[in-house]
C-alpha positions in Angstrom: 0.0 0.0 0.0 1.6 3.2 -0.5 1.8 6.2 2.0 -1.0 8.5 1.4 -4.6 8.6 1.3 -5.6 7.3 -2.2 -8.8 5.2 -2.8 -7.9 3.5 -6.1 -5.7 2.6 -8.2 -7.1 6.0 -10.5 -6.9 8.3 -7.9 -3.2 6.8 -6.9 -2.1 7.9 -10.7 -4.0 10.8 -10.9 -2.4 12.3 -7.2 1.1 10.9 -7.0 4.0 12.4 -8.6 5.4 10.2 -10.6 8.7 8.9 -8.4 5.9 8.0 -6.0 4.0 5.9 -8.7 7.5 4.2 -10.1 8.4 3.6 -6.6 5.4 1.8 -5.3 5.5 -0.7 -8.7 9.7 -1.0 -8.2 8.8 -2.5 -4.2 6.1 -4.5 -5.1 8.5 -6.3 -7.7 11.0 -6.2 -5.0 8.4 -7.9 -2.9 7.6 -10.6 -5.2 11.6 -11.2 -5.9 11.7 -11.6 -1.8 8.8 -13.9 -1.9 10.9 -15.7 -4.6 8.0 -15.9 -7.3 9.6 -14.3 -9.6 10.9 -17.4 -11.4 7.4 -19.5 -11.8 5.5 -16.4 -12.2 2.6 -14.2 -10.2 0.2 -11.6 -10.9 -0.8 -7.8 -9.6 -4.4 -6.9 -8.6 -6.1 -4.3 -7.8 -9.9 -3.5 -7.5 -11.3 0.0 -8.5 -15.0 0.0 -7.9 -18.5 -1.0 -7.5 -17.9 -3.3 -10.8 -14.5 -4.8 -9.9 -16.0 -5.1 -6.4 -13.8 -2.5 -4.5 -14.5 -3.6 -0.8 -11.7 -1.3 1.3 -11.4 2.3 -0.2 -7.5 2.5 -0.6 -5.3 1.7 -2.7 -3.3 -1.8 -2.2 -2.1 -4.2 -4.8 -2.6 -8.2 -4.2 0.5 -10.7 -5.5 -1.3 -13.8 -6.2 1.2 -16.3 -6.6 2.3 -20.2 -6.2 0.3 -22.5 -8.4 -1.6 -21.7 -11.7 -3.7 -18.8 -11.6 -6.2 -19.9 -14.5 -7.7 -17.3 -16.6 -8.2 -13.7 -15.3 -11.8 -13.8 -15.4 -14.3 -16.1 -14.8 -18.2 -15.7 -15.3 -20.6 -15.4 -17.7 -19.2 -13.7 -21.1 -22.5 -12.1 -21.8 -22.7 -10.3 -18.7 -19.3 -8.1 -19.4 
């Protein structure tokens, strides 16, 4: 989570300088080197809304990692 008030992803880019916005991205990959998935593989979230289903207004990214993640959405097509 980086320092500051921000409740989304949008509202992190829109706000932080860009150092802040490099920065945050450079330690979550330093994260997932230190978790040593790097190698096999993992993936960033981040939910921004009512849609994406947005639960804790800030923003945070989530490293999903350590098997097969599948596809990146599952659900009915016809609803999208």
């Amino acid at each position: 989570m980086p320092k500051g008030n921000y409740i989304s992803f949008q509202d992190f880019v829109e706000k932080a300088g860009d150092k802040k916005v490099a920065s945050f991205f450079k330690t979550a990959g330093k994260i997932a080197k230190k978790l040593k998935v790097t190698d096999k593989g993992y993936r960033l979230i981040t939910n921004h809304g009512k849609h994406a289903l947005q639960t804790v207004p800030h923003f945070h990214v989530h490293i999903l990692a350590g098997g097969p993640l599948g596809g990146l959405l599952q659900g009915d097509k016809e609803k999208r």
